[in-house]
N, C-alpha and C positions, 0 to 999 in steps of 0.2 A: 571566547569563541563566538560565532557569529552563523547561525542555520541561515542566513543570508545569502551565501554563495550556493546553496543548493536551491535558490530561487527557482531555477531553469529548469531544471529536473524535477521539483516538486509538481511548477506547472504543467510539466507534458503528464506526469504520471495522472494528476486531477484531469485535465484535460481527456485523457485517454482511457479512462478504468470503467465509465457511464458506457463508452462504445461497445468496448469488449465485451464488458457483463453482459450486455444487452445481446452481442452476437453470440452468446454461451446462452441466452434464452433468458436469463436473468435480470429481472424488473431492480435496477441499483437506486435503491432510496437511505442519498447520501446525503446525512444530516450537517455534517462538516471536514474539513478537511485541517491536520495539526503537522506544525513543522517543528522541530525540536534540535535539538543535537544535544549528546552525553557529554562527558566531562572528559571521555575518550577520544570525543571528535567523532564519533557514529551520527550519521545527519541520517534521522526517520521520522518518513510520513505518514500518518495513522488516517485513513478514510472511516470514518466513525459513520455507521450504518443505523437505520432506524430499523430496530427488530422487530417493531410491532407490525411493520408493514413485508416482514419475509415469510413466505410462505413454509418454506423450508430449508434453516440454516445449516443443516447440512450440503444442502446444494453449493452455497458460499464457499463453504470450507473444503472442499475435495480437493481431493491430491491435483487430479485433473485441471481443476479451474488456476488454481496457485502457480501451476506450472505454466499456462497459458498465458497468467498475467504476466508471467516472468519473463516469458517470452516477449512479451508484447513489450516488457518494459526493459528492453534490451539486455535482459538476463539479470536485471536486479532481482535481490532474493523478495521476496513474498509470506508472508507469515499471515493467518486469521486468528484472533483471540477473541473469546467469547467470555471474556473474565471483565467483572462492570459492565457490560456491554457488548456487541459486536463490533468488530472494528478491521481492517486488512491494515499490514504494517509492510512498509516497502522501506528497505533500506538501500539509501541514497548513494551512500558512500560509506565506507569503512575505513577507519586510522590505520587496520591495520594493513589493508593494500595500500592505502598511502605511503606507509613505511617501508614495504618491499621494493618501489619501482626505482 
């Protein structure tokens, strides 16, 4: 399988998460951007954050923010982990609505 097809998607969500953040008041210092996909066919995008530059990572992580990006990112789901690092994980696509439609 191939995180290739989720090119388009990948780019609006990079494209679009520096604006948001920034209209949520949030300074986004975003050290890189990783495109992946499972063995399930789950295509996610991991926005890897530089911690040292966050004032306060709970800002990041609120329910609030998550649900906004979601929003913004036309209701793809939204996840923050703070395990290795901080990072936002937006998933692209899922096998398993692929498999319902």
């Amino acid at each position: 399988m191939s995180a290739n097809r989720y090119l388009s998607a990948a780019r609006y969500v990079a494209q679009t998460i520096p604006g948001v953040l920034d209209q949520l008041g949030l300074k986004p210092f975003i050290s890189r951007f990783v495109l992946t996909e499972t063995e399930r066919g789950d295509a996610w995008l991991f926005i890897v954050l530089e911690d040292d530059h966050l004032p306060s990572q709970e800002d990041y992580a609120s329910s609030e923010v998550l649900d906004y990006l979601s929003t913004a990112f036309h209701g793809l789901p939204v996840v923050f982990s703070n395990t290795y690092g901080l990072r936002y994980s937006v998933l692209l696509s899922s096998s398993l609505s692929q498999g319902s439609s």
